[in-house]
C-alpha positions, 0 to 999 in steps of 0.5 A, a space after each residue: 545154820 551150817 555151812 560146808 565147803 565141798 568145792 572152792 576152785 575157779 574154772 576147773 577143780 585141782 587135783 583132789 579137789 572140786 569146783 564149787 559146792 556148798 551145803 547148807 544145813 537147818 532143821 535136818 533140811 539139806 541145800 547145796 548151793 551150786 553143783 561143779 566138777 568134783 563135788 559128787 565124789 567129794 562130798 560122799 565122803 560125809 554125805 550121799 547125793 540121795 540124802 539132799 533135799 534141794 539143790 540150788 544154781 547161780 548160773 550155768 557156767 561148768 564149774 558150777 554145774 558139771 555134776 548135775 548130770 552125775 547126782 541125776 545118776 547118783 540118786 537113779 541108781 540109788 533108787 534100783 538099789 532100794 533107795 527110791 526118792 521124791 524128785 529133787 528140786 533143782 532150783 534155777 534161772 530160766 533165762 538160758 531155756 536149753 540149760 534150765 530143761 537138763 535140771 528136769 531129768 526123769 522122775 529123779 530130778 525136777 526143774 524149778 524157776 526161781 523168780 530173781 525178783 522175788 524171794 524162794 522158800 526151799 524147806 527152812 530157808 528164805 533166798 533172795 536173789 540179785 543179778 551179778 556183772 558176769 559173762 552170762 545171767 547169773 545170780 547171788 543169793 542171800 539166804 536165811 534161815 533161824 535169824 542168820 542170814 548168808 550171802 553168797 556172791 557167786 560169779 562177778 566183779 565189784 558192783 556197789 548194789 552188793 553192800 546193801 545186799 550182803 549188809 550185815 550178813 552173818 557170813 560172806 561166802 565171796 568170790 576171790 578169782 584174782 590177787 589184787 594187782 589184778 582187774 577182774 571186772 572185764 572177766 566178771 570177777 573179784 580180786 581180794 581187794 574187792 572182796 575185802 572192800 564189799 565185807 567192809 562196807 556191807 558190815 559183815 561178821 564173817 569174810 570166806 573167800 572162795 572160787 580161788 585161783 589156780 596159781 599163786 599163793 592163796 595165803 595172799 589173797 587173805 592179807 590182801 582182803 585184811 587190808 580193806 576189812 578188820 573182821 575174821 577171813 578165811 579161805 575155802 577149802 574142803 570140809 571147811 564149816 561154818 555153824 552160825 
């Protein structure tokens, strides 16, 4: 499995930059996890909207849907251009109805349920989900595939059901929305200590945090999770791969 960061801002992508978006790779299969601002333009600099197989949402914020209209388009005009393809599968909650249906777009893209109960097979890949603390429904994802397993957090303040999750994982992709004088939870966020905190006690091989802040020095947010946790931390940025 292959992970690469194609977006790691929180809210909004700085300049050059994209909000979040992760492609996952096995077995020549294409996921990308979560489709914000500026993921489009970044990632067809190694690799074309119209080669995914599946993409996959954690909730319905912009930052983590923005593009969806975009690659909707992407792999249309694609498809006048002789690149015709199956409809995507767009995989997503269906608790917010108005958002889910925009997942369906044509014969270009298809809408598909995730049960967060259960667990999703896309291609080689195994997702189970569980509900974060955020403004709205949204959901982590462990997924695995090939005896590796990822869980990606997404949007949330600390909850302590996450360590049993993410126990073990082979990679953390958490989220590190503030520095760790601060208190995220009323705003449905990490701080780097949390973040350190929940690699620590779920055993973690590997820490990479992401939906960064936009002020500040990001280095920080590394030396304050390495307080609460010993094993190796990064932080997003583009292109950044994983092979595991």
């Amino acid at each position: 499995m292959k992970l690469t960061v194609i977006g790691s801002w929180g809210g909004y992508p700085k300049a050059d930059g994209a909000s979040s978006g992760y492609l996952l790779e096995h077995e020549g299969f294409h996921l990308l996890v979560d489709c914000g601002s500026g993921v489009l333009s970044k990632m067809q600099n190694f690799f074309q909207p119209e080669d995914l197989d599946g993409l996959i949402i954690s909730h319905y914020h912009p930052d983590h849907i923005a593009d969806i209209g975009v690659l909707q388009h992407a792999r249309l005009i694609q498809g006048f251009l002789g690149k015709k393809t199956a409809a995507l599968p767009i995989y997503g909650h269906s608790f917010d109805q108005p958002e889910f249906a925009k997942l369906t777009y044509k014969d270009i893209t298809k809408g598909v349920a995730y049960d967060p109960e259960g667990t999703l097979t896309a291609g080689p890949f195994q997702i189970r989900f569980m509900k974060t603390n955020h403004p709205v429904p949204c959901y982590a994802m462990r997924i695995e595939a090939g005896g590796k397993s990822l869980v990606y957090t997404a949007d949330t303040s600390y909850k302590e059901e996450l360590v049993a999750f993410s126990e073990n994982a082979d990679l953390l992709v958490c989220e590190c929305n503030f520095y760790g004088h601060q208190n995220g939870k009323n705003a449905g966020h990490m701080t780097s200590l949390d973040a350190g905190t929940l690699a620590s006690k779920a055993k973690v091989n590997n820490l990479l945090l992401t939906h960064l802040p936009h002020y500040g020095e990001l280095q920080m947010l590394k030396e304050e999770a390495s307080t609460k946790y010993a094993g190796p931390i990064s932080i997003a940025d583009y292109q950044w791969s994983h092979i595991f």
